[in-house]
DOKESE-743322 format. One record per residue: x, y, z of N, C-alpha, C in turn; residue number from 1; residue in three letters. Coordinates in nm, 2 decimals, always signed. Layout:
N
- X Y Z X Y Z X Y Z NUM Ala
...
end
This chain:
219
- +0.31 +0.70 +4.00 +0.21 +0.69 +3.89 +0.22 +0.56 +3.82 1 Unk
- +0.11 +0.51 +3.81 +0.13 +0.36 +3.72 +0.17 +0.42 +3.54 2 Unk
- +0.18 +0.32 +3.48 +0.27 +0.31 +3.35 +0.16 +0.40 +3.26 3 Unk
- +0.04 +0.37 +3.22 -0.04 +0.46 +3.15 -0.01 +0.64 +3.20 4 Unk
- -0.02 +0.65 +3.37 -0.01 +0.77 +3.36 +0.10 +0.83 +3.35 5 Unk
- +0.22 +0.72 +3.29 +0.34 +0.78 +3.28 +0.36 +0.84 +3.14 6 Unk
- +0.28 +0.75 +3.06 +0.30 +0.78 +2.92 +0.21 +0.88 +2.89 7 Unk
- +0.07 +0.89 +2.96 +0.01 +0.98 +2.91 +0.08 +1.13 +2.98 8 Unk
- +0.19 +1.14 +3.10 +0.23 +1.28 +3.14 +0.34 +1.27 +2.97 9 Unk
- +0.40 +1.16 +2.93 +0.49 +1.19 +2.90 +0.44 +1.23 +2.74 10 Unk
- +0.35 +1.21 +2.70 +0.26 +1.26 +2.57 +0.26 +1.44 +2.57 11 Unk
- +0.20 +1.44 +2.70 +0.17 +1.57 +2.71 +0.29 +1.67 +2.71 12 Unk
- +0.40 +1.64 +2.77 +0.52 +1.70 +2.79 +0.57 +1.74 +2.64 13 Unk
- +0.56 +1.63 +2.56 +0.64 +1.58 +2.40 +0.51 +1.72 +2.33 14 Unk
- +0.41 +1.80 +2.36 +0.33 +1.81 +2.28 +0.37 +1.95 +2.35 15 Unk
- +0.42 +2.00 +2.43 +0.50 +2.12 +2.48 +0.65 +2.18 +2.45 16 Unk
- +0.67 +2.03 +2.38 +0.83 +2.02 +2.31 +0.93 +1.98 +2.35 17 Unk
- +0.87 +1.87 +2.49 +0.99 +1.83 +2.54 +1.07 +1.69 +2.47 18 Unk
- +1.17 +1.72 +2.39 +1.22 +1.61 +2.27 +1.24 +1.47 +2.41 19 Unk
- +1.32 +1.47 +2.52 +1.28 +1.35 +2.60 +1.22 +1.30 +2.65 20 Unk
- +1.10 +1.40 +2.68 +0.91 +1.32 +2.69 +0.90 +1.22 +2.54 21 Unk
- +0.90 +1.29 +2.46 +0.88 +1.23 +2.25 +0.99 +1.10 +2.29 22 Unk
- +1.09 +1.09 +2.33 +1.15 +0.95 +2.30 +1.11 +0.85 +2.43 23 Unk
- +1.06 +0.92 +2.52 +0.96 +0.83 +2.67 +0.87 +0.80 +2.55 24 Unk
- +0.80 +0.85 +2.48 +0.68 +0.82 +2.44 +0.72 +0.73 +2.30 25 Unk
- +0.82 +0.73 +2.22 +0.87 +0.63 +2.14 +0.92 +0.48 +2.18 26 Unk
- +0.97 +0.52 +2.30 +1.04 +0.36 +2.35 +0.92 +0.27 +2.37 27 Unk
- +0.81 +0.37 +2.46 +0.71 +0.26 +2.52 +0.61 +0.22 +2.38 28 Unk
- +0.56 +0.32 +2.28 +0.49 +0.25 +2.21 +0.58 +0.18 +2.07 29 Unk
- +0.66 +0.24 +2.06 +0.74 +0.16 +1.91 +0.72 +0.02 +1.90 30 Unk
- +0.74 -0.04 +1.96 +0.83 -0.20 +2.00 +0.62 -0.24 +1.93 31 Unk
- +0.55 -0.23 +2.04 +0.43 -0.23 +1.98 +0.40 -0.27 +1.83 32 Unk
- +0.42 -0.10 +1.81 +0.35 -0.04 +1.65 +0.43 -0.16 +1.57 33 Unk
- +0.51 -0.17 +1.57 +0.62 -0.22 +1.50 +0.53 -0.36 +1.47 34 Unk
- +0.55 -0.43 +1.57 +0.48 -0.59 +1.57 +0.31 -0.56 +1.52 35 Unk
- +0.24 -0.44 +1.52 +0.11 -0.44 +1.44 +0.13 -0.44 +1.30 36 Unk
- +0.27 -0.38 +1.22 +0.29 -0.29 +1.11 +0.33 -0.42 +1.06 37 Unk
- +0.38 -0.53 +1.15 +0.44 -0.65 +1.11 +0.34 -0.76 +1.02 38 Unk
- +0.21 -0.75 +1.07 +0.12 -0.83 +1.05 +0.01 -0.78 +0.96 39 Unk
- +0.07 -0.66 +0.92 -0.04 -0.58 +0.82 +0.04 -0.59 +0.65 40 Unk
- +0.17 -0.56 +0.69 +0.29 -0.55 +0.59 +0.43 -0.66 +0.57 41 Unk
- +0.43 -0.74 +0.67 +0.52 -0.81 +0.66 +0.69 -0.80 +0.71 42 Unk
- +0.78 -0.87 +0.73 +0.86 -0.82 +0.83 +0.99 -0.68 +0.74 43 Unk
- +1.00 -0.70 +0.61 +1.07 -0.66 +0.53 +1.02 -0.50 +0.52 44 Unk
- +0.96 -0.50 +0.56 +0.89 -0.28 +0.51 +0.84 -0.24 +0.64 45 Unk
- +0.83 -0.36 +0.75 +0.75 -0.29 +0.88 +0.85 -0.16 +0.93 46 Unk
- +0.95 -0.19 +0.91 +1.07 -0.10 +1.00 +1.05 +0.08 +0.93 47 Unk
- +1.02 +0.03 +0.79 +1.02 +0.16 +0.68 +0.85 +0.23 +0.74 48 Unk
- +0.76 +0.13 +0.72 +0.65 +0.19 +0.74 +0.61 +0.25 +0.87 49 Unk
- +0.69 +0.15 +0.94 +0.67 +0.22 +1.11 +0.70 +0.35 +1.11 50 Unk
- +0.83 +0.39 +1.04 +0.93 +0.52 +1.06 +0.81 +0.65 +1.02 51 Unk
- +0.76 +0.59 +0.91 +0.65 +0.71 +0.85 +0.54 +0.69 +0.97 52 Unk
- +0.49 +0.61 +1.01 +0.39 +0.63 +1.06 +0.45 +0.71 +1.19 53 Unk
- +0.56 +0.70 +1.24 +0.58 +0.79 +1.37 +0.66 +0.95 +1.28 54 Unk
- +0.64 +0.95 +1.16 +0.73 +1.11 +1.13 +0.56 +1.16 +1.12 55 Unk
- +0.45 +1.10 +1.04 +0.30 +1.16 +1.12 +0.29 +1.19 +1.24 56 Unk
- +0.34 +1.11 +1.30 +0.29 +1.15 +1.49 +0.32 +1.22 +1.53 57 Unk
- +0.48 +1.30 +1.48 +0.53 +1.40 +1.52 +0.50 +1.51 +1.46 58 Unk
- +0.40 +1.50 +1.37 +0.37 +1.61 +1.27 +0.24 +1.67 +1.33 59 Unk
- +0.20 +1.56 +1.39 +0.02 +1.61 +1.44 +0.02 +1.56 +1.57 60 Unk
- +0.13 +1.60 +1.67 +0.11 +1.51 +1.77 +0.06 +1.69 +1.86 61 Unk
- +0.07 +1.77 +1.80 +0.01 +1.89 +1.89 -0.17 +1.91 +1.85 62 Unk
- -0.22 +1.81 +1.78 -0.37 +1.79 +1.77 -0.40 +1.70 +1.80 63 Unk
- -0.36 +1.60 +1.87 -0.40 +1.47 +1.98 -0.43 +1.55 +2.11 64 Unk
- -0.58 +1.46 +2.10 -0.58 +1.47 +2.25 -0.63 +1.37 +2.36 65 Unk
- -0.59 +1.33 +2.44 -0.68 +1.19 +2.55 -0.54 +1.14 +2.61 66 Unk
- -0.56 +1.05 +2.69 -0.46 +0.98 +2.76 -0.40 +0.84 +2.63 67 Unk
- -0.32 +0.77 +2.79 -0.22 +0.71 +2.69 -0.29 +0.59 +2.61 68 Unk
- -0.46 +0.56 +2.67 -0.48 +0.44 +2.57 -0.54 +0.48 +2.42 69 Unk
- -0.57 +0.64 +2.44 -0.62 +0.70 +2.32 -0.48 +0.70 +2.23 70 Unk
- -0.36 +0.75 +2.30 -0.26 +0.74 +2.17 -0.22 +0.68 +2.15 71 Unk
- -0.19 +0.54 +2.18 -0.19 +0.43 +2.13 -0.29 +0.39 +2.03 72 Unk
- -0.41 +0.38 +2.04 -0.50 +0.39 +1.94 -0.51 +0.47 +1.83 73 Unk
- -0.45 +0.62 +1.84 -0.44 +0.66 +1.77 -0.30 +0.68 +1.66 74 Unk
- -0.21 +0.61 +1.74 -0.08 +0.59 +1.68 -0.09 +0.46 +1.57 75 Unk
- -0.21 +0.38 +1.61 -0.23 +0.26 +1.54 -0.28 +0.29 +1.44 76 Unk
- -0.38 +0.35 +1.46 -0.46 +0.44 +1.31 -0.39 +0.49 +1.24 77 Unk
- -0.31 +0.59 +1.27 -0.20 +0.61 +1.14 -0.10 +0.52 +1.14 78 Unk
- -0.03 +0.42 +1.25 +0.01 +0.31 +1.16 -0.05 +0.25 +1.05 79 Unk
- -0.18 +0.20 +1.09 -0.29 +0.11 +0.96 -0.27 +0.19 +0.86 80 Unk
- -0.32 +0.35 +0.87 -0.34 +0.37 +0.70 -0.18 +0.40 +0.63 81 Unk
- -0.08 +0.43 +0.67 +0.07 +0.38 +0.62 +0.06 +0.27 +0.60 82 Unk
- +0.02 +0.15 +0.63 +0.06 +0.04 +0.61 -0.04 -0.03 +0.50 83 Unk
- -0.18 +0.00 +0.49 -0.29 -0.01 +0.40 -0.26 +0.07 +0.27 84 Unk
- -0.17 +0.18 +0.30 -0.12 +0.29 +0.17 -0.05 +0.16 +0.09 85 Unk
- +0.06 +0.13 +0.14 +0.19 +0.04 +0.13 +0.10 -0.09 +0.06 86 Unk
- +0.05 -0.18 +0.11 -0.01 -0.28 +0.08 -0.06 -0.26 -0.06 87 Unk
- -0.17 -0.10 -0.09 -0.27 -0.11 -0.20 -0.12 -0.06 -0.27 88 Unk
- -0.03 -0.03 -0.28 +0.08 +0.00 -0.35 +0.15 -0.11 -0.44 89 Unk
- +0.14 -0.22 -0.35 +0.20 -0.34 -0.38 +0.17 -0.44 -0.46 90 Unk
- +0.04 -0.42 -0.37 -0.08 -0.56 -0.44 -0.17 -0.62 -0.34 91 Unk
- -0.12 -0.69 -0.25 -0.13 -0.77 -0.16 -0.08 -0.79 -0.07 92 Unk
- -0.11 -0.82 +0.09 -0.09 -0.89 +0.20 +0.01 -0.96 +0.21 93 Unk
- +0.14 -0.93 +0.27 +0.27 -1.06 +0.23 +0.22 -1.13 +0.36 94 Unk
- +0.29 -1.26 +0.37 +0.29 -1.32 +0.42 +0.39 -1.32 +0.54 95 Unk
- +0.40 -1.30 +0.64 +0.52 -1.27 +0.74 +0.63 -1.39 +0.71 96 Unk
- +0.73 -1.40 +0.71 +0.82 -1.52 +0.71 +0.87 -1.56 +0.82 97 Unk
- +0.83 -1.68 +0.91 +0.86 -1.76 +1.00 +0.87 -1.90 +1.02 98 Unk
- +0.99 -1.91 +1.16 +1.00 -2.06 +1.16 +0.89 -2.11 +1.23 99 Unk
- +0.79 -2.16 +1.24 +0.71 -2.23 +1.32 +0.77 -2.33 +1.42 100 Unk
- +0.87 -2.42 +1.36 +0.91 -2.59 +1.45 +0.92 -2.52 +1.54 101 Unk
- +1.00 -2.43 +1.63 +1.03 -2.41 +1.74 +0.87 -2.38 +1.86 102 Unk
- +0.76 -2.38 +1.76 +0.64 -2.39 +1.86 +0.60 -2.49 +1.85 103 Unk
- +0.58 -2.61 +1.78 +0.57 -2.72 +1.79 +0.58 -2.80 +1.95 104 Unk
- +0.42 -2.82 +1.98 +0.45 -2.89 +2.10 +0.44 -2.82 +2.22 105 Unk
- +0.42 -2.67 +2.18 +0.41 -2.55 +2.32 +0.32 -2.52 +2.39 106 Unk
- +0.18 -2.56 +2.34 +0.03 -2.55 +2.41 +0.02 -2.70 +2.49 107 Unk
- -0.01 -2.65 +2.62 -0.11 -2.78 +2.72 -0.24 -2.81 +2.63 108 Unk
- -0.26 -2.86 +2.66 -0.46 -2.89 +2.65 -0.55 -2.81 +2.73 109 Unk
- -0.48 -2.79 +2.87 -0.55 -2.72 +3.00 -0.49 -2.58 +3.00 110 Unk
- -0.45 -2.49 +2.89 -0.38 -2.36 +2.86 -0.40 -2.33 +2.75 111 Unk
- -0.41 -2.38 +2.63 -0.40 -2.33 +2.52 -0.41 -2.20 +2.48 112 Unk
- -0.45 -2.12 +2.49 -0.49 -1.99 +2.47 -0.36 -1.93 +2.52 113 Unk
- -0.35 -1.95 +2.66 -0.21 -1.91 +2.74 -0.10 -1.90 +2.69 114 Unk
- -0.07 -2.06 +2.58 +0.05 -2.04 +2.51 +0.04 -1.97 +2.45 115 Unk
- -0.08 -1.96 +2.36 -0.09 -1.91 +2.23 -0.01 -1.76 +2.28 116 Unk
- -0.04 -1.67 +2.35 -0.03 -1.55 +2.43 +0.08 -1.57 +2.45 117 Unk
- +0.20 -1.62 +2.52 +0.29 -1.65 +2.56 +0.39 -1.66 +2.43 118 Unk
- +0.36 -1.70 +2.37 +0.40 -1.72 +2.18 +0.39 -1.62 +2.14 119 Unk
- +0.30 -1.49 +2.15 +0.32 -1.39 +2.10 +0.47 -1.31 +2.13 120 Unk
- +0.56 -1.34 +2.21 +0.63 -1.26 +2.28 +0.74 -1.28 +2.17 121 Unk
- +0.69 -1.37 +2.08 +0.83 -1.43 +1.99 +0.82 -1.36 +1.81 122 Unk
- +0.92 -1.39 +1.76 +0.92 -1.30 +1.63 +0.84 -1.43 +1.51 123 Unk
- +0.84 -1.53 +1.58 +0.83 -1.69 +1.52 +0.63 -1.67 +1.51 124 Unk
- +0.60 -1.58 +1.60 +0.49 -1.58 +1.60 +0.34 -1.49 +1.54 125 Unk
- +0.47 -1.44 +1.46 +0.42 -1.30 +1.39 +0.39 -1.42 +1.29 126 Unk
- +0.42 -1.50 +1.22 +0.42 -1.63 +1.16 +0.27 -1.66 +1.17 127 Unk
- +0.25 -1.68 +1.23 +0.11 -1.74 +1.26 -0.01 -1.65 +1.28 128 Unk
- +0.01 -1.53 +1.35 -0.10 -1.43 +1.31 -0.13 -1.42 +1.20 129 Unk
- -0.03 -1.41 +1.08 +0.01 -1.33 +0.95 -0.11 -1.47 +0.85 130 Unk
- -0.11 -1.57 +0.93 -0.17 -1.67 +0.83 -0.33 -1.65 +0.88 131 Unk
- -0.35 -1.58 +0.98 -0.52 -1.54 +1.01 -0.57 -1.47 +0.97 132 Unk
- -0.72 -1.46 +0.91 -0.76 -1.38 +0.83 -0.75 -1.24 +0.90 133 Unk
- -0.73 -1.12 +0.82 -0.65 -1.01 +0.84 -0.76 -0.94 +0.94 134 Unk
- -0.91 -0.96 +1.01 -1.01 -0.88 +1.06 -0.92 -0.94 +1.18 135 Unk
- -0.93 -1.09 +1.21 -0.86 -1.18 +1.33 -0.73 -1.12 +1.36 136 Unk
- -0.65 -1.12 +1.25 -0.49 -1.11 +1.33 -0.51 -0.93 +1.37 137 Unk
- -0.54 -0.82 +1.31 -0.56 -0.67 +1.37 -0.65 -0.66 +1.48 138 Unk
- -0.70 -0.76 +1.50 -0.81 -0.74 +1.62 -0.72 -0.85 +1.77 139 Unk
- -0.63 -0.93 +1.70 -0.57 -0.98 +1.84 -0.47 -0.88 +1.84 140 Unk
- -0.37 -0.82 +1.74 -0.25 -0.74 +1.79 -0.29 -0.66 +1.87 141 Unk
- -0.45 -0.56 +1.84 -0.48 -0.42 +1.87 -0.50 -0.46 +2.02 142 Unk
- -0.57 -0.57 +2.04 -0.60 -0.55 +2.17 -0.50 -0.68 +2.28 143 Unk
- -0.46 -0.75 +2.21 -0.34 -0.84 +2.29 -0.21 -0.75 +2.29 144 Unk
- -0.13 -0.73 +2.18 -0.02 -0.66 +2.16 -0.01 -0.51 +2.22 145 Unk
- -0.12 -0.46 +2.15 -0.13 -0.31 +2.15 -0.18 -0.28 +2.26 146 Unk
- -0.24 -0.34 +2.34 -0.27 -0.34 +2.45 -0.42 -0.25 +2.46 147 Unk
- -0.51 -0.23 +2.38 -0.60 -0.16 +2.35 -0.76 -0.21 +2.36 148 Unk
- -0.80 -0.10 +2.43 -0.93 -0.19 +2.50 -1.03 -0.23 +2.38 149 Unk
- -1.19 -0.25 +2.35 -1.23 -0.29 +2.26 -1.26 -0.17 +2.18 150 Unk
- -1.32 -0.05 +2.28 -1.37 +0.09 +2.22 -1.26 +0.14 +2.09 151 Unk
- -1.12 +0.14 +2.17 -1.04 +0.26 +2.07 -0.98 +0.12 +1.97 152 Unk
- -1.00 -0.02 +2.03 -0.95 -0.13 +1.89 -1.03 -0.07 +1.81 153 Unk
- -1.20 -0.07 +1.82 -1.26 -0.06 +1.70 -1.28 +0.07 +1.65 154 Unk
- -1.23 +0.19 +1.71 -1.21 +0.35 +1.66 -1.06 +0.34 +1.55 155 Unk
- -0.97 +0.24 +1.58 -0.87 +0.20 +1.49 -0.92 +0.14 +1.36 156 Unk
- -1.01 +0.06 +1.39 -1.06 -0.03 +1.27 -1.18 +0.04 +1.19 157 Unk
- -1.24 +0.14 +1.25 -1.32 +0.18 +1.21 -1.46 +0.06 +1.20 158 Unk
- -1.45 -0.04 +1.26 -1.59 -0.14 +1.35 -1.63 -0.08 +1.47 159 Unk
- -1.73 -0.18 +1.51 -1.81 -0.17 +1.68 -1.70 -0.26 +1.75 160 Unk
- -1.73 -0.24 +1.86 -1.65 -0.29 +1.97 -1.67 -0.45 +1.97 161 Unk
- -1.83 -0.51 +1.92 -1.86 -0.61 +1.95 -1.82 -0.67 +1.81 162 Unk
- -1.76 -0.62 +1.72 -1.70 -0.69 +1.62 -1.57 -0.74 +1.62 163 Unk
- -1.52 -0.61 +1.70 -1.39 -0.66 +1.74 -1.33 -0.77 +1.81 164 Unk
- -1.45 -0.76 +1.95 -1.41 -0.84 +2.06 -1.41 -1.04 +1.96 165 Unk
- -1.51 -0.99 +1.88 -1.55 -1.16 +1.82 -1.46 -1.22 +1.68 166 Unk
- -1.38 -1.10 +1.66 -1.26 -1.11 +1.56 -1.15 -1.16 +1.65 167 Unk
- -1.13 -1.11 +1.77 -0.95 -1.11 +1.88 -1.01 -1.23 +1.94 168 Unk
- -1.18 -1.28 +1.96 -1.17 -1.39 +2.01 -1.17 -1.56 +1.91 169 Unk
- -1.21 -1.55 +1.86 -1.17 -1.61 +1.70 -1.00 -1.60 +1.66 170 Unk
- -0.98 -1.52 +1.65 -0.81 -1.53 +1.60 -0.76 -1.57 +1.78 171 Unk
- -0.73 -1.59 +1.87 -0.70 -1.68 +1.96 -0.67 -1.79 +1.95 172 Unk
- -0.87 -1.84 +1.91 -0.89 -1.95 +1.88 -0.78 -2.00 +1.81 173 Unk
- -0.77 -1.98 +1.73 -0.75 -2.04 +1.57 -0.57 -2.07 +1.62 174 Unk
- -0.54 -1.95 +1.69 -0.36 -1.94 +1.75 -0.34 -2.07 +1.83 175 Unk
- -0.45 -2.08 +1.87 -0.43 -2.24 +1.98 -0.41 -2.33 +1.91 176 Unk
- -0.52 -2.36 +1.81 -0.52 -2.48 +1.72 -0.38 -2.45 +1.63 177 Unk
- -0.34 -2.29 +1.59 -0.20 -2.39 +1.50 -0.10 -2.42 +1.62 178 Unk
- -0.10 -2.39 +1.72 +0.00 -2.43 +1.81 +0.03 -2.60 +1.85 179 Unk
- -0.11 -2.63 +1.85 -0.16 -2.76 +1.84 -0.21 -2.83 +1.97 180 Unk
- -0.31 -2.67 +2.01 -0.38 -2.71 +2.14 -0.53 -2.77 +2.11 181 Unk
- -0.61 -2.77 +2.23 -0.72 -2.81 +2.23 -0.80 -2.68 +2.20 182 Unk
- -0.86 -2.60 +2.12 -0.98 -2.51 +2.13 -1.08 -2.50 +2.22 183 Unk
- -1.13 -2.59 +2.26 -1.26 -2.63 +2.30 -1.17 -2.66 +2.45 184 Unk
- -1.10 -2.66 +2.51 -1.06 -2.67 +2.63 -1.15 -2.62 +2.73 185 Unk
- -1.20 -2.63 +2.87 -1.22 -2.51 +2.94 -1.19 -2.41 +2.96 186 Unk
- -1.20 -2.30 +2.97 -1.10 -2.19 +3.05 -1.00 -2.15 +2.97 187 Unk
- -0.99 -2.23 +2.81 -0.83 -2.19 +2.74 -0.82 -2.06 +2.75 188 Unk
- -0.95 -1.96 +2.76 -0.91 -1.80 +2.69 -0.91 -1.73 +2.77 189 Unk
- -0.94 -1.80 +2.90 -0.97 -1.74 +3.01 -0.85 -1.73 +3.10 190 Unk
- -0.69 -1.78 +3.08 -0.57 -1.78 +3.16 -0.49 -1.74 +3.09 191 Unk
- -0.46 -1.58 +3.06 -0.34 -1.52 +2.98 -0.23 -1.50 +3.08 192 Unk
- -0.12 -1.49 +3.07 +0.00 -1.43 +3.12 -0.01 -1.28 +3.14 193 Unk
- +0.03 -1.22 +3.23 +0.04 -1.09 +3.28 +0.14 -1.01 +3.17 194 Unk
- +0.09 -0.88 +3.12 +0.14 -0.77 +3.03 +0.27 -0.68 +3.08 195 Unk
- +0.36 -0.67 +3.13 +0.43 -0.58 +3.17 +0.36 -0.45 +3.12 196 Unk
- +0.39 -0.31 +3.18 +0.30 -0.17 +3.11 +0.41 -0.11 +3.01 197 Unk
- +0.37 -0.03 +2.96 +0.43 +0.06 +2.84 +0.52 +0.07 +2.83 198 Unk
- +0.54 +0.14 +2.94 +0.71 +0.21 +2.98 +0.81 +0.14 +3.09 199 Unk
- +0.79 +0.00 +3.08 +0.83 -0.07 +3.18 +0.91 -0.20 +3.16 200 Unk
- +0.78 -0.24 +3.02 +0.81 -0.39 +2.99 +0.97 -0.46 +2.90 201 Unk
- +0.97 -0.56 +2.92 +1.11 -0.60 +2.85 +1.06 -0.62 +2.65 202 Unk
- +1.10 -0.56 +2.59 +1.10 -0.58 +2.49 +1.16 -0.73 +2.36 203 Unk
- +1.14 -0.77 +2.30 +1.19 -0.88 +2.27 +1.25 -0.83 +2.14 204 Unk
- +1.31 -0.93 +2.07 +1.45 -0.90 +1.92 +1.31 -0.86 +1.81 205 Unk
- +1.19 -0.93 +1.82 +1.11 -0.91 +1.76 +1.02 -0.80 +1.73 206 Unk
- +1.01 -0.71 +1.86 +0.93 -0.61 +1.90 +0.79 -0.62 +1.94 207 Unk
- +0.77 -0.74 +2.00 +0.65 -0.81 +2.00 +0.67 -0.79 +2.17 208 Unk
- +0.55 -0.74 +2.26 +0.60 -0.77 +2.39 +0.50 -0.90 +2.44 209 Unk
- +0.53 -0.91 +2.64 +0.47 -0.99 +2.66 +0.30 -0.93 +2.69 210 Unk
- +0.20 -1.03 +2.72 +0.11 -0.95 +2.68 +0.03 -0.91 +2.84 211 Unk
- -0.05 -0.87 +2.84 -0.17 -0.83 +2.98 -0.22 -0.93 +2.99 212 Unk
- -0.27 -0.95 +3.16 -0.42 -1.04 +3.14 -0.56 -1.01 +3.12 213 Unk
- -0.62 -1.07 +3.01 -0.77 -1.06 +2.96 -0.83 -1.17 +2.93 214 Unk
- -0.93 -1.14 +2.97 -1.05 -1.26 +2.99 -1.11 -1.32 +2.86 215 Unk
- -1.18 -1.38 +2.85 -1.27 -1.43 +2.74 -1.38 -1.32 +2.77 216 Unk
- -1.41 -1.27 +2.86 -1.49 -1.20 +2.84 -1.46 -1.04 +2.80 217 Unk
- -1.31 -1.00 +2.85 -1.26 -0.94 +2.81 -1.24 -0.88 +2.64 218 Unk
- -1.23 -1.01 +2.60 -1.17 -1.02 +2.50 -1.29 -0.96 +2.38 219 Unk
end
């Protein structure tokens, strides 16, 4: 079975009660949620908010239904509103705290976009989503990070698919330019690096993984 239909058997098992289906199904999406919760809330409460958003999951995970790209989307939804709870609690949007120097100098001209993607895999990089306006950075995690096609990004956001796709392609953009690539390159959005799957991929200190490949058209 490829990776989706591992996570989606392993959903279904967790929703019968099998507690090591439930942690198949935590390992592959946490690392994820974590790096969205990151860029909504900042690195200091993601860990707290995540926790709530998965004691939900487990509370209503016997009223989910669809495969594994629905619960991912749907795990993102109640991430957001934990994390939009938390925010209107606070005040405002923190800022993620990052070193940037270490990207300095990491985009080609003939890649940009690539790097930019490739950069996500780092904790340095939550940095630079965090400074995109907030429609851009939830619309590149949901569907770069989170791995989520346009339909269930914008059933998370509660937008159209075509608002999404022009938010995740716009925040790219903008990822190139702080990297200090060319925007306007040919083909920059068109050459991402290959995603490892759910239940497969190597996770990073950050919880950020590496990402899929998608098109500009994709996007």
């Amino acid at each position: 079975m490829g990776d989706d239909a591992e996570l989606t058997a392993a959903v279904l098992a967790a929703q019968n009660g099998d507690e090591t289906a439930f942690r198949t199904v935590y390992r592959a999406v946490h690392p994820r949620l974590l790096g969205y919760v990151r860029t909504l809330v900042g690195d200091l409460d993601a860990e707290d908010v995540t926790s709530e958003a998965w004691l939900q999951v487990a509370r209503d995970l016997e009223r989910f239904s669809g495969d594994a790209d629905r619960f991912r989307g749907w795990a993102a939804r109640i991430a957001r509103n934990r994390a939009l709870d938390h925010v209107r609690m606070r005040g405002r949007r923190p800022a993620t705290v990052a070193d940037e120097t270490e990207l300095t100098g990491r985009a080609a001209a003939s890649d940009t976009a690539g790097e930019a993607m490739e950069a996500l895999a780092t904790g340095h990089a939550l940095g630079l989503i965090a400074r995109l306006p907030q429609d851009q950075a939830e619309a590149v995690v949901l569907r770069v990070v989170m791995g989520l096609d346009a339909k269930t990004a914008a059933e998370t956001l509660g937008k159209r698919p075509g608002a999404v796709r022009t938010a995740a392609h716009r925040g790219l953009r903008k990822l190139a330019e702080l990297l200090g690539g060319d925007p306007e390159s040919p083909g920059a959005l068109d050459a991402l690096p290959p995603q490892p799957g759910p239940c497969s991929r190597a996770v990073t200190s950050a919880g950020v993984t590496r990402v899929r490949a998608r098109t500009q058209k994709d996007m």
